[in-house]
N, CA, C and O atoms as a GROMACS GRO file, in nm:
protein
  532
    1UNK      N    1  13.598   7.140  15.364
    1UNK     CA    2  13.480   7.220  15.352
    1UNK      C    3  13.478   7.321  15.467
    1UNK      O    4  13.529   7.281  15.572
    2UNK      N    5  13.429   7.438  15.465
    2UNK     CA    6  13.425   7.502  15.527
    2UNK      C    7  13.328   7.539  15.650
    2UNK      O    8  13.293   7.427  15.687
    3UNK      N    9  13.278   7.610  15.716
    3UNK     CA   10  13.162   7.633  15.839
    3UNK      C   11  13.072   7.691  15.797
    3UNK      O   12  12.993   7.704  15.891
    4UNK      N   13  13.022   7.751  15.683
    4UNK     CA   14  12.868   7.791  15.656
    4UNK      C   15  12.770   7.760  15.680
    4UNK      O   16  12.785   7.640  15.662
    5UNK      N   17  12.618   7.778  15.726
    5UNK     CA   18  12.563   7.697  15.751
    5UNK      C   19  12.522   7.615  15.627
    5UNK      O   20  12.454   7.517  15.655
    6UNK      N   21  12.550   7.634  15.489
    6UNK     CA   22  12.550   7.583  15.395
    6UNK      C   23  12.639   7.460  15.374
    6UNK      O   24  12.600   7.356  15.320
    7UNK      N   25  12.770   7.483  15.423
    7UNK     CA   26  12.866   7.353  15.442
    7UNK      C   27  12.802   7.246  15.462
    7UNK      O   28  12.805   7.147  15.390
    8UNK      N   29  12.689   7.270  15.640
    8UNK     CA   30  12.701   7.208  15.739
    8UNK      C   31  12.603   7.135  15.686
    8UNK      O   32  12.587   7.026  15.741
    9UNK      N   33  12.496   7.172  15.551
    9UNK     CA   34  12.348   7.152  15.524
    9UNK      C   35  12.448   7.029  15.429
    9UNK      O   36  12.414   6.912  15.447
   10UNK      N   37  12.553   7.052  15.342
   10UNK     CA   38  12.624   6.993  15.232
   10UNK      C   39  12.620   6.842  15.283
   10UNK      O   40  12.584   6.739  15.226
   11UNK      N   41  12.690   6.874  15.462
   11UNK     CA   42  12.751   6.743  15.487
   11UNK      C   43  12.660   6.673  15.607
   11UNK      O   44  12.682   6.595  15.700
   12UNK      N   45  12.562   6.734  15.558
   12UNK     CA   46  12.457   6.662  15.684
   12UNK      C   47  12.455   6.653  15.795
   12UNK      O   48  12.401   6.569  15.867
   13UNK      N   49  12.563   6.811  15.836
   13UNK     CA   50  12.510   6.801  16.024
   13UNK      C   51  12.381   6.856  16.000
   13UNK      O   52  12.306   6.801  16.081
   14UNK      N   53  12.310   6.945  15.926
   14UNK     CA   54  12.214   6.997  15.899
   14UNK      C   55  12.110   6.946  15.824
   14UNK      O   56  12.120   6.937  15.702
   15UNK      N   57  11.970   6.896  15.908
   15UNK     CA   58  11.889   6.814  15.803
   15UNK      C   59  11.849   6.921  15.711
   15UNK      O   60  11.831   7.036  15.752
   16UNK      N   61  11.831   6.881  15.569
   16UNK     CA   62  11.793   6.972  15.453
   16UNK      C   63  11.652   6.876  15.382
   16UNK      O   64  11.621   6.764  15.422
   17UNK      N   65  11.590   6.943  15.284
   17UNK     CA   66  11.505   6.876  15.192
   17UNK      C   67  11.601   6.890  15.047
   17UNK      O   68  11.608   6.974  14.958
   18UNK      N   69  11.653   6.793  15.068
   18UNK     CA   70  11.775   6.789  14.939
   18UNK      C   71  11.650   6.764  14.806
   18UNK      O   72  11.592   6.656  14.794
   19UNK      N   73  11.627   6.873  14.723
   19UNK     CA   74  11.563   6.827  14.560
   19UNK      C   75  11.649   6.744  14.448
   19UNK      O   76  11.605   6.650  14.382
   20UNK      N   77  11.824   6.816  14.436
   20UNK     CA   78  11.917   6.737  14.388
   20UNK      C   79  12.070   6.744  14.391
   20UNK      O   80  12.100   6.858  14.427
   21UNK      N   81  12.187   6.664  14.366
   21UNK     CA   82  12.300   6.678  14.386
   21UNK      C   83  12.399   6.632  14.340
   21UNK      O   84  12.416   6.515  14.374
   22UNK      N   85  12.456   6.661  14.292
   22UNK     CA   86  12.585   6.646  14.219
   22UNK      C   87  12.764   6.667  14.271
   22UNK      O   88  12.796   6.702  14.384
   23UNK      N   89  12.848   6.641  14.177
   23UNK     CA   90  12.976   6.647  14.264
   23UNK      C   91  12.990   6.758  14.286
   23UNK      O   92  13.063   6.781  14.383
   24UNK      N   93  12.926   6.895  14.204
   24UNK     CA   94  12.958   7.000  14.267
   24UNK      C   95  12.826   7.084  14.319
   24UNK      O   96  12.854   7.180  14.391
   25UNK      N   97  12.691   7.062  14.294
   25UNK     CA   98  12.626   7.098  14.336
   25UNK      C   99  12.551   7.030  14.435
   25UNK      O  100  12.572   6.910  14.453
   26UNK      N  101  12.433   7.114  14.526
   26UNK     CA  102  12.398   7.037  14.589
   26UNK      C  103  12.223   7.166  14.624
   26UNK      O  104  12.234   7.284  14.655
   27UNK      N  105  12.100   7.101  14.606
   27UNK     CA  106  11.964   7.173  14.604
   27UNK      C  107  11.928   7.152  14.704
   27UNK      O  108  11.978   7.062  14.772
   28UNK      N  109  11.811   7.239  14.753
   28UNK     CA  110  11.758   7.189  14.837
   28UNK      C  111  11.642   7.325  14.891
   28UNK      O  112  11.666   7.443  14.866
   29UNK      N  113  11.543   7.290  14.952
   29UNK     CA  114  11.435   7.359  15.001
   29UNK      C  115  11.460   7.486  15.107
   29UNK      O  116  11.486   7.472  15.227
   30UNK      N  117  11.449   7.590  15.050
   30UNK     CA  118  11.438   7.720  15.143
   30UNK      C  119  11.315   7.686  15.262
   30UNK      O  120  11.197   7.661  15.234
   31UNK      N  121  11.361   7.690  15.371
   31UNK     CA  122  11.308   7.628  15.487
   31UNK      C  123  11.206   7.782  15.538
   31UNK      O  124  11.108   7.784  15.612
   32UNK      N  125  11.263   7.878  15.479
   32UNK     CA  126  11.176   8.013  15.485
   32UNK      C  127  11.156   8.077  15.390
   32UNK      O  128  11.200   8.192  15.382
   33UNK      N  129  11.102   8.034  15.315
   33UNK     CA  130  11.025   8.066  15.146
   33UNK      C  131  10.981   8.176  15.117
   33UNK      O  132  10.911   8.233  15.201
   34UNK      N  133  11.010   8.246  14.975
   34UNK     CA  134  10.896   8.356  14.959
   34UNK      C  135  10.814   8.283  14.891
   34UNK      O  136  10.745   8.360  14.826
   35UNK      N  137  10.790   8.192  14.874
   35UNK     CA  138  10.662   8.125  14.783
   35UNK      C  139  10.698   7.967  14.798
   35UNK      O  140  10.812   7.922  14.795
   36UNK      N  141  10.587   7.898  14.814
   36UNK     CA  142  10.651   7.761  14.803
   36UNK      C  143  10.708   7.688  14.687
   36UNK      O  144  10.662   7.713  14.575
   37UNK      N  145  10.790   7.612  14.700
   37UNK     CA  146  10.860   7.536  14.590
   37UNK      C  147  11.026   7.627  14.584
   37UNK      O  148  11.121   7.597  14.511
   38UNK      N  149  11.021   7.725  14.667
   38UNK     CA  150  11.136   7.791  14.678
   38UNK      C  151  11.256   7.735  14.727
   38UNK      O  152  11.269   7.734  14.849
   39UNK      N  153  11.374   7.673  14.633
   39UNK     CA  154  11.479   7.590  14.639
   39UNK      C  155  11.608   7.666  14.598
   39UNK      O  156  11.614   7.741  14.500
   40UNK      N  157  11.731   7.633  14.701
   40UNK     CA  158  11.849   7.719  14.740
   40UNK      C  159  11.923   7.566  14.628
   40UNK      O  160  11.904   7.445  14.625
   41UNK      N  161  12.021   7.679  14.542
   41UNK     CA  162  12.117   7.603  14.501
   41UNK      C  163  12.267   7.671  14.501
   41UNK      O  164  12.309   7.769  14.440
   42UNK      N  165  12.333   7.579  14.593
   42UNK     CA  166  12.474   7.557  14.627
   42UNK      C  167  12.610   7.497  14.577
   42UNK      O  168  12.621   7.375  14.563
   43UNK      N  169  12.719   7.586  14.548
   43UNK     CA  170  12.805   7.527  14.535
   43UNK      C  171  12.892   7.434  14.656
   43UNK      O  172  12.928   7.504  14.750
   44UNK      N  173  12.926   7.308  14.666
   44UNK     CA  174  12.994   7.279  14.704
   44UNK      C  175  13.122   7.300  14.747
   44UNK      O  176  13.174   7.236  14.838
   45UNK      N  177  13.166   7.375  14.694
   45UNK     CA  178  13.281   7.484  14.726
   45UNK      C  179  13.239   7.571  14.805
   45UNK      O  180  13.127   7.620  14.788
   46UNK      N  181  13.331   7.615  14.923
   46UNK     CA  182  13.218   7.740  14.964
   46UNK      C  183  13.331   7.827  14.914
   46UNK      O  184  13.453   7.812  14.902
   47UNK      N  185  13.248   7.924  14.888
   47UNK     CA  186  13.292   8.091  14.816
   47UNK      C  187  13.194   8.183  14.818
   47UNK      O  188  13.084   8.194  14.764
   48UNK      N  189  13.262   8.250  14.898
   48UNK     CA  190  13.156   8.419  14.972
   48UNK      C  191  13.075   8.418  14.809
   48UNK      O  192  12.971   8.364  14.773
   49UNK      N  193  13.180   8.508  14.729
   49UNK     CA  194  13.097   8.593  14.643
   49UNK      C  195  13.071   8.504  14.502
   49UNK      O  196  13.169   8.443  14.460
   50UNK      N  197  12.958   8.494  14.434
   50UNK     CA  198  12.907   8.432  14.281
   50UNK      C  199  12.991   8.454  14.205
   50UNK      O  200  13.032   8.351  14.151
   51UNK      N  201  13.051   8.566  14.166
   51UNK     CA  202  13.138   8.634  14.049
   51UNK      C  203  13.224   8.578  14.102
   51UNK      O  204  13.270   8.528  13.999
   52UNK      N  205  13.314   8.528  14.208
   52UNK     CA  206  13.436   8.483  14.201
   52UNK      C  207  13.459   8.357  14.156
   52UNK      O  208  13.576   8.319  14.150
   53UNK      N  209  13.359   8.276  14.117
   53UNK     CA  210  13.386   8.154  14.052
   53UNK      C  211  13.409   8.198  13.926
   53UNK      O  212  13.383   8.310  13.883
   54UNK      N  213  13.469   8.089  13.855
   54UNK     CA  214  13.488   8.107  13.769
   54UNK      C  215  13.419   8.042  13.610
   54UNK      O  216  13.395   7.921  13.615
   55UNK      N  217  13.393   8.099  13.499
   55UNK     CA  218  13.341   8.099  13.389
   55UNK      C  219  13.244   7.970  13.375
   55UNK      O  220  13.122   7.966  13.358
   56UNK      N  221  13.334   7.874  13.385
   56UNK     CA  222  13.307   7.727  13.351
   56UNK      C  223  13.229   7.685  13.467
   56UNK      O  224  13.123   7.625  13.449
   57UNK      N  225  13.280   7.717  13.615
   57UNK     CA  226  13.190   7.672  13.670
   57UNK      C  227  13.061   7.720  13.674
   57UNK      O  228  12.965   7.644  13.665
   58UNK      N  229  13.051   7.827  13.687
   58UNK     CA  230  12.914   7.922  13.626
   58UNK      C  231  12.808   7.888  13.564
   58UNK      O  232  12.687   7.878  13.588
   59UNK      N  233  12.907   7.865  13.446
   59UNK     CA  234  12.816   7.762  13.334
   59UNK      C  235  12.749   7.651  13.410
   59UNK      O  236  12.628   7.659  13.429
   60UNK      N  237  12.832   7.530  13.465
   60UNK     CA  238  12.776   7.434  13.496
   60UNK      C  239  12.669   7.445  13.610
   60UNK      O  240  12.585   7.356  13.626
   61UNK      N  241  12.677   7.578  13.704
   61UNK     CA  242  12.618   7.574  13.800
   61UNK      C  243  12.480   7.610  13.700
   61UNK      O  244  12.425   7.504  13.670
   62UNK      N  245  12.421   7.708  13.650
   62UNK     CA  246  12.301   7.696  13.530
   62UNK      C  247  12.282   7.566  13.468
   62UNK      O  248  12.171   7.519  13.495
   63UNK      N  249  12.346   7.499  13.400
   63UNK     CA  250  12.299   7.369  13.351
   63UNK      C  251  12.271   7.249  13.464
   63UNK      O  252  12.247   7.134  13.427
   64UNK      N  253  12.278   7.292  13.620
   64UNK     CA  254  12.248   7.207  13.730
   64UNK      C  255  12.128   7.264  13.722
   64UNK      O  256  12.030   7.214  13.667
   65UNK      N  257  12.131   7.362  13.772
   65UNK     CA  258  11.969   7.450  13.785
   65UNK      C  259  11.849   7.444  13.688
   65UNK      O  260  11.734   7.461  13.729
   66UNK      N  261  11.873   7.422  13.573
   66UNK     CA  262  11.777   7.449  13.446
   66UNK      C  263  11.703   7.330  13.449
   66UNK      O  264  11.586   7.352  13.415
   67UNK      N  265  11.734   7.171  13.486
   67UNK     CA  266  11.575   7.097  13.545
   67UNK      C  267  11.539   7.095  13.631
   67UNK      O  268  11.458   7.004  13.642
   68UNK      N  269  11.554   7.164  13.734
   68UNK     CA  270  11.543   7.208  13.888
   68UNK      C  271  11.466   7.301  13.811
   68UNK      O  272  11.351   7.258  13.815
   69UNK      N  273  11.469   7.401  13.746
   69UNK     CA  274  11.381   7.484  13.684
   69UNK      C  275  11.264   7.474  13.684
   69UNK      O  276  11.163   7.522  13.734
   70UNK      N  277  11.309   7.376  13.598
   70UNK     CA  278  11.187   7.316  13.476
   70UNK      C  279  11.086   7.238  13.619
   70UNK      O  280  10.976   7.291  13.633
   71UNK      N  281  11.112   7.146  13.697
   71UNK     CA  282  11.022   7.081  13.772
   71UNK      C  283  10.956   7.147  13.826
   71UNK      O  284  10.836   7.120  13.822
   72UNK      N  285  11.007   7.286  13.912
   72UNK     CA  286  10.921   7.408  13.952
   72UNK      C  287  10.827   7.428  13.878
   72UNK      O  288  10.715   7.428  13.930
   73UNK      N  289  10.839   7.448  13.745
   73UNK     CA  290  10.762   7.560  13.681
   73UNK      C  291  10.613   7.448  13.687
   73UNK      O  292  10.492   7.468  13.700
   74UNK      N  293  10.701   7.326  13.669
   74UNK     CA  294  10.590   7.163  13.658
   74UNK      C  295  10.504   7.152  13.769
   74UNK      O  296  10.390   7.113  13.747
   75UNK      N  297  10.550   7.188  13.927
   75UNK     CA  298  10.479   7.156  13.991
   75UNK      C  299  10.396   7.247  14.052
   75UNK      O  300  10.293   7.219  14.112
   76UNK      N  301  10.440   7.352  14.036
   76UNK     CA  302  10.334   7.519  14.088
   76UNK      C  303  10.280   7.578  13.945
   76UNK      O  304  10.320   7.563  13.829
   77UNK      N  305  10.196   7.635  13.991
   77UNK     CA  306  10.105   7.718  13.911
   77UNK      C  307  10.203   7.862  13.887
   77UNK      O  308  10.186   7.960  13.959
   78UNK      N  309  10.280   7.861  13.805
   78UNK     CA  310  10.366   7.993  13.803
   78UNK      C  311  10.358   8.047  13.625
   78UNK      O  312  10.330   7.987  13.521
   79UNK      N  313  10.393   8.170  13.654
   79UNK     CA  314  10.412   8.192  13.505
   79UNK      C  315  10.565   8.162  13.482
   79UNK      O  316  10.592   8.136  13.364
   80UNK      N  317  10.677   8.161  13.576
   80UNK     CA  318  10.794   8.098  13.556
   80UNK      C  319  10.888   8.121  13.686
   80UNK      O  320  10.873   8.215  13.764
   81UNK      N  321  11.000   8.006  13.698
   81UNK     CA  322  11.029   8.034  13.806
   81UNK      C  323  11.179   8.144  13.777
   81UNK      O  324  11.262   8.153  13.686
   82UNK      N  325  11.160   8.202  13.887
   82UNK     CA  326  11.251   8.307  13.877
   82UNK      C  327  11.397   8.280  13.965
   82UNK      O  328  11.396   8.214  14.070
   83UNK      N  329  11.507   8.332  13.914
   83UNK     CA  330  11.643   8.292  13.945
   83UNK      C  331  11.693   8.440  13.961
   83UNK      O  332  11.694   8.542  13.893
   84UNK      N  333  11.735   8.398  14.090
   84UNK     CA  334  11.805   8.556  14.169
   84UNK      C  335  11.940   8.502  14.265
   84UNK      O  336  11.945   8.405  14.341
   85UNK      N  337  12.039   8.595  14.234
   85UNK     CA  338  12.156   8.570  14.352
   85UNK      C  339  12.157   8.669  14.420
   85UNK      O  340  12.202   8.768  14.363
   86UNK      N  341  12.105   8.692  14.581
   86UNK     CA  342  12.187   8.771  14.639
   86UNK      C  343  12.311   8.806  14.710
   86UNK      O  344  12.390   8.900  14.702
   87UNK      N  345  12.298   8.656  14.810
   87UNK     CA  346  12.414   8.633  14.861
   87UNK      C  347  12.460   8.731  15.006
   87UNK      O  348  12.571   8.730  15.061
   88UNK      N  349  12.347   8.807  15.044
   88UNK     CA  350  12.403   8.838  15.168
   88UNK      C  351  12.333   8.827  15.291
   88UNK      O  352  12.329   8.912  15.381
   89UNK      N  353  12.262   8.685  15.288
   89UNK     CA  354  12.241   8.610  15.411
   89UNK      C  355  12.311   8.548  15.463
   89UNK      O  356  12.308   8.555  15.586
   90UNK      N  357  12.412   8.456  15.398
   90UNK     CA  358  12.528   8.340  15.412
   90UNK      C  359  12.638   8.387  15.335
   90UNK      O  360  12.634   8.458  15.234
   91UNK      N  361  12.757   8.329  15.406
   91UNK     CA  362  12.850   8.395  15.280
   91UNK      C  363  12.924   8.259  15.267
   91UNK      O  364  13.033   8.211  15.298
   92UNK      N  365  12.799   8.218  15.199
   92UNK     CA  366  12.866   8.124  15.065
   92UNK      C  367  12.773   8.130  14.940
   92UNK      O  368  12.655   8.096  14.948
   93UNK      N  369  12.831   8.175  14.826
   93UNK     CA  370  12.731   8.186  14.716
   93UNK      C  371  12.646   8.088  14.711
   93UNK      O  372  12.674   7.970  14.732
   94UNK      N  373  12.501   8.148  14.674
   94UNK     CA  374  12.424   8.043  14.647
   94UNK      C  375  12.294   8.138  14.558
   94UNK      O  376  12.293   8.261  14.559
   95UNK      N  377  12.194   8.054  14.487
   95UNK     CA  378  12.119   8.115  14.355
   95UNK      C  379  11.970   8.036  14.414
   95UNK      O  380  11.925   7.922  14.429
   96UNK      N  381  11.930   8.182  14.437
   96UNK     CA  382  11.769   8.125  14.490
   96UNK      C  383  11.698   8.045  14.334
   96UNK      O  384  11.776   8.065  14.241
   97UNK      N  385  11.611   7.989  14.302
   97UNK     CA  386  11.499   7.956  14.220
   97UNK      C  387  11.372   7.977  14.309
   97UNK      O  388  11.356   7.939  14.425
   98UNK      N  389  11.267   8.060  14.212
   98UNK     CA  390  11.124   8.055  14.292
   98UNK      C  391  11.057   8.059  14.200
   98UNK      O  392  11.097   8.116  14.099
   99UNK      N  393  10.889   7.979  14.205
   99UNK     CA  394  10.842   8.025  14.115
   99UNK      C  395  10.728   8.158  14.156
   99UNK      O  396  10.661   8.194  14.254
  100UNK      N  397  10.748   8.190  14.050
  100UNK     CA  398  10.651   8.347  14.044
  100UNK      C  399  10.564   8.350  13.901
  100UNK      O  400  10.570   8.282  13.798
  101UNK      N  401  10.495   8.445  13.939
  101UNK     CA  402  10.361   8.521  13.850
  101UNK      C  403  10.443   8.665  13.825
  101UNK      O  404  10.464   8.720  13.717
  102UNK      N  405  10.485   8.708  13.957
  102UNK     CA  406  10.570   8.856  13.897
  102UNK      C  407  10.682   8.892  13.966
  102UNK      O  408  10.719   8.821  14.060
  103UNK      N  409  10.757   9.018  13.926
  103UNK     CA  410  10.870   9.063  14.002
  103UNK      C  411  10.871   9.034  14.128
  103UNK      O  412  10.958   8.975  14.192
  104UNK      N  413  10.742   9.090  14.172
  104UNK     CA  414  10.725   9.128  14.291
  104UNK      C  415  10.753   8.974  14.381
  104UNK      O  416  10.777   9.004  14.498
  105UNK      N  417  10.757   8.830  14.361
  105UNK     CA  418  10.746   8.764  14.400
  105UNK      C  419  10.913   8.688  14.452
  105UNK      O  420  10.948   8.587  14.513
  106UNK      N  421  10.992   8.826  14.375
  106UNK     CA  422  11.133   8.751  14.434
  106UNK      C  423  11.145   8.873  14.514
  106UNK      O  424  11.264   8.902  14.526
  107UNK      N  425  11.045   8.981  14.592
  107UNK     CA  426  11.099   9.107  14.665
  107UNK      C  427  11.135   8.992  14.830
  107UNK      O  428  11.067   8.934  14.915
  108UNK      N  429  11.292   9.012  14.795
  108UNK     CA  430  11.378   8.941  14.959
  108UNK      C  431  11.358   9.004  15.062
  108UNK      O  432  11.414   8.967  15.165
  109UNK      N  433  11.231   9.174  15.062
  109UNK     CA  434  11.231   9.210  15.199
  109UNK      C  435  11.098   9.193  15.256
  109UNK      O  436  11.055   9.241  15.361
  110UNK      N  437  11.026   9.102  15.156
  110UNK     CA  438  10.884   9.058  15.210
  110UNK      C  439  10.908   8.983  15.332
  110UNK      O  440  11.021   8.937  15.354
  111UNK      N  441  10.772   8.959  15.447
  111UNK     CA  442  10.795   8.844  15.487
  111UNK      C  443  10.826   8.691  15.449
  111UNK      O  444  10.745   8.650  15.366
  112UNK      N  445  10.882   8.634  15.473
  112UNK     CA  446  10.888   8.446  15.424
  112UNK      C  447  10.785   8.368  15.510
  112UNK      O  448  10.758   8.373  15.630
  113UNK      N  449  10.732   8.284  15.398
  113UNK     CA  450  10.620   8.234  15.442
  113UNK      C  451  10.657   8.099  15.594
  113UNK      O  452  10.768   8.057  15.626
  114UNK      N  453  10.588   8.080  15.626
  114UNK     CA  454  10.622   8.030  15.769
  114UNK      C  455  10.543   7.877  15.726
  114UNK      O  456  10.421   7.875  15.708
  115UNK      N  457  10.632   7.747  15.710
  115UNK     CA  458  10.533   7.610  15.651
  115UNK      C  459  10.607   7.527  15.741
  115UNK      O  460  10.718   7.545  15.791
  116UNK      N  461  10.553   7.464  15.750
  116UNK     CA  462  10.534   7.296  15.834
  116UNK      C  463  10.607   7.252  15.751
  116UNK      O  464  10.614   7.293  15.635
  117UNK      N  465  10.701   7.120  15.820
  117UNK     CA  466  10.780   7.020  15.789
  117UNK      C  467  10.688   6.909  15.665
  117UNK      O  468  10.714   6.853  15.558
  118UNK      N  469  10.577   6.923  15.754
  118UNK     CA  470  10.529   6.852  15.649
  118UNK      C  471  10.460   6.884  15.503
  118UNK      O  472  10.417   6.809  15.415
  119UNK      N  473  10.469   7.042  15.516
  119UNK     CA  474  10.464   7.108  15.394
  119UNK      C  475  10.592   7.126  15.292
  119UNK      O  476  10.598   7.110  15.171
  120UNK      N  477  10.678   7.162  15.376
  120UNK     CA  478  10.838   7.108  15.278
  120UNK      C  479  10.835   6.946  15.234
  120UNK      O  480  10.881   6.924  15.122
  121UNK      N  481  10.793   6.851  15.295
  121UNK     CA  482  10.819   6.746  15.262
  121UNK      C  483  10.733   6.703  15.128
  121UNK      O  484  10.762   6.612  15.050
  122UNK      N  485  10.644   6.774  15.123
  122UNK     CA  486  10.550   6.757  15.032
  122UNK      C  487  10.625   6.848  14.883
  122UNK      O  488  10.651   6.798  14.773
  123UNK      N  489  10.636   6.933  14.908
  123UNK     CA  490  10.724   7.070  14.798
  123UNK      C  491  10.863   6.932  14.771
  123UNK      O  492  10.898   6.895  14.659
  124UNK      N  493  10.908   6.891  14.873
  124UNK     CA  494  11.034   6.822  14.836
  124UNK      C  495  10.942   6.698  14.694
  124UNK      O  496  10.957   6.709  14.572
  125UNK      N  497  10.849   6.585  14.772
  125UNK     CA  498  10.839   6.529  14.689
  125UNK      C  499  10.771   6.545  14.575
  125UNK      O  500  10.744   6.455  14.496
  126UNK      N  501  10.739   6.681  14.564
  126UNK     CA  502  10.665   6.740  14.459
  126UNK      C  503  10.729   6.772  14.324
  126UNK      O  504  10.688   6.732  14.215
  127UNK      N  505  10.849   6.860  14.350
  127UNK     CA  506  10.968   6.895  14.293
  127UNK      C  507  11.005   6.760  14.252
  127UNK      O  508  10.956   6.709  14.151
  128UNK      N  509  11.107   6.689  14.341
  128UNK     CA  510  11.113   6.540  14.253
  128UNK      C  511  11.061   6.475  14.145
  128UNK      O  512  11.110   6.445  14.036
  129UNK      N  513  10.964   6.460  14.188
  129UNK     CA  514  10.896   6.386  14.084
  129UNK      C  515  10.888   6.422  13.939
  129UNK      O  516  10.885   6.341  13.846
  130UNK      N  517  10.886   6.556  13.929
  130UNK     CA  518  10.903   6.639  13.820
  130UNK      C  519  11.048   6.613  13.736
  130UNK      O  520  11.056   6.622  13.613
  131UNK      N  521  11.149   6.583  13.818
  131UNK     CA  522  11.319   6.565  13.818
  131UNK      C  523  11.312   6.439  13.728
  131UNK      O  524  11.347   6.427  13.611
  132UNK      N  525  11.264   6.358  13.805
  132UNK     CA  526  11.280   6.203  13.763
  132UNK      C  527  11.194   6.162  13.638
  132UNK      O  528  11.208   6.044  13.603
  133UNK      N  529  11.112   6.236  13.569
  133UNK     CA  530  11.013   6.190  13.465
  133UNK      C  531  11.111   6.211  13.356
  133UNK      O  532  11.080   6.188  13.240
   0.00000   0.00000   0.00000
């Protein structure tokens, strides 16, 4: 694995609010949110750019995400949660989920909301619960 700080979140030098994980994926809580319930999903692989994976994994990385979706949309008041890649904070691909009411709610040059540990912990077990029903 490589040195991203995404690696480091993968292999737990980095405490994370892990939502869920798999052999190749791995979720978890944007620690500087544009909205709460805002969860980073990672490939386990690290690879700078999204498009360089390939087809299949693609696919699977969406069918990781889509009840990670769904629990968002379950646990916030949203009209849906929204799925954006930018990719040039870290360079290891990764696919924000947020939920939103509008465009405007995935704009990446707003401020990020500033929450307590014990407000992630709550978004963490919030999200969950939604996972597991």
């Amino acid at each position: 694995m490589g040195s991203s700080i995404f690696s480091k979140i993968i292999a737990g030098e980095i405490p994370s609010y892990k939502i869920a994980e798999n052999e190749l994926f791995f979720a978890f809580l944007d620690i500087f949110p544009l909205r709460k319930g805002h969860v980073l999903i990672v490939p386990k692989q690290e690879t700078d750019k999204f498009f360089d994976l390939d087809d299949t994994f693609l696919g699977q990385w969406l069918l990781f995400a889509k009840p990670i979706a769904t629990a968002i949309e379950c646990a916030y008041s949203c009209n849906r949660c929204g799925i954006s890649v930018v990719g040039l904070e870290v360079p290891h691909a990764h696919m924000h989920l947020v939920p939103i009411d509008t465009a405007d709610d995935l704009n990446f040059t707003r401020p990020k909301l500033q929450v307590s540990s014990e407000e992630l912990k709550e978004s963490q077990q919030l999200i969950t619960s939604f996972l597991h029903r």
